[in-house]
SEBA-727204 format. One record per residue (C-alpha): residue in three letters; x, y, z. Coordinates in nm, 2 decimals. Layout:
! residues N
{"ala" {X Y Z}}
...
This chain:
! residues 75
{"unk" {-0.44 1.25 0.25}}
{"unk" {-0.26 1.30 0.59}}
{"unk" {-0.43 1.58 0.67}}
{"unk" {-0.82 1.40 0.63}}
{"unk" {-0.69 1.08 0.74}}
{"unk" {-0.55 1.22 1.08}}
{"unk" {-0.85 1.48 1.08}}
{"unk" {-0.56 1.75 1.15}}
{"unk" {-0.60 2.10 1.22}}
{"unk" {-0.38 2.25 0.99}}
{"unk" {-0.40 2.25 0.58}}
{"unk" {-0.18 2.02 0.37}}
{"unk" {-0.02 2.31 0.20}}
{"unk" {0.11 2.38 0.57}}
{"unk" {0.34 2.01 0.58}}
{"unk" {0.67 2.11 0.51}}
{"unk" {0.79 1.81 0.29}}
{"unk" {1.14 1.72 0.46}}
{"unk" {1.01 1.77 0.80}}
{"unk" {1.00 1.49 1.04}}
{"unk" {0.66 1.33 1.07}}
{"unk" {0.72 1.19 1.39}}
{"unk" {0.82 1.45 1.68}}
{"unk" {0.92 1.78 1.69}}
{"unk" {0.77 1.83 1.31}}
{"unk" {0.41 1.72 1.26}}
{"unk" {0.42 1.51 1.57}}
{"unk" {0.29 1.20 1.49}}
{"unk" {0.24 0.90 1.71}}
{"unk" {0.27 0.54 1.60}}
{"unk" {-0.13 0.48 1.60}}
{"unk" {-0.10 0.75 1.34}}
{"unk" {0.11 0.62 1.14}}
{"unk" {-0.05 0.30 1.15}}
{"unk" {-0.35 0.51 1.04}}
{"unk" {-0.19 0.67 0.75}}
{"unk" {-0.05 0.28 0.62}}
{"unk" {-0.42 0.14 0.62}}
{"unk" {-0.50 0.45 0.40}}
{"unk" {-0.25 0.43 0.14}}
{"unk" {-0.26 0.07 0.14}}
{"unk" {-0.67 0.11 0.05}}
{"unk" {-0.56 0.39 -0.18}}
{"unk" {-0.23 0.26 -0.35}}
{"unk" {-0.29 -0.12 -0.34}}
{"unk" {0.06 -0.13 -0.15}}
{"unk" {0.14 -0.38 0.16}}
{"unk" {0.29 -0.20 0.44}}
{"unk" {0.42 -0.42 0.70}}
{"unk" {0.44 -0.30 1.08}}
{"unk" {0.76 -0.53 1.08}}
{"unk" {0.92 -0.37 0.81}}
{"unk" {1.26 -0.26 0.96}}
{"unk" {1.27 0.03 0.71}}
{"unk" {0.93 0.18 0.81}}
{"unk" {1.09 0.40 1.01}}
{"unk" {1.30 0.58 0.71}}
{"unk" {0.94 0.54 0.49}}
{"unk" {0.78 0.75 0.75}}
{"unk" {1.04 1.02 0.85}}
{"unk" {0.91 1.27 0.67}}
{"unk" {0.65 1.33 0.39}}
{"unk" {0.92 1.35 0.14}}
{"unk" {1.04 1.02 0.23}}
{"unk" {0.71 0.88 0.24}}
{"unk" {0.60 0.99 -0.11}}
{"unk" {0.97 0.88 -0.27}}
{"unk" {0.85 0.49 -0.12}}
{"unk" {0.50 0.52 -0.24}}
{"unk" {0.60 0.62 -0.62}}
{"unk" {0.87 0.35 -0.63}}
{"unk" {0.60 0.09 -0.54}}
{"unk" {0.36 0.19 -0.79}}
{"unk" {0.29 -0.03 -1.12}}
{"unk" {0.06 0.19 -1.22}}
């Protein structure tokens, strides 16, 4: 989902899960992430507020990211 919603040049299979998102791992920008929230907001049905003071633990790595999104699911 990051991968086509980014339109990166790399394969999902190549995002190591515990590696930083933002940085020195995949290197992503806050635009992106913002990016990445409107997507799994349309996709999940969850609300992901930029003034959420623990985005920045949501989005630290893939790993981290996926942990949030399953504890938010009802489905």
């Amino acid at each position: 989902m990051i991968v086509d919603a980014l339109n990166l040049d790399i394969k999902a299979i190549e995002i190591e899960p515990d590696a930083p998102l933002y940085g020195d791992g995949l290197g992503l920008d806050s635009i992106d992430v913002l990016e990445i929230s409107l997507v799994i907001s349309k996709r999940y049905g969850l609300q992901l507020r930029a003034d959420d003071q623990d985005n920045q633990s949501f989005f630290s790595s893939l790993s981290s990211l996926t942990t949030y999104i399953a504890s938010q699911r009802t489905l």
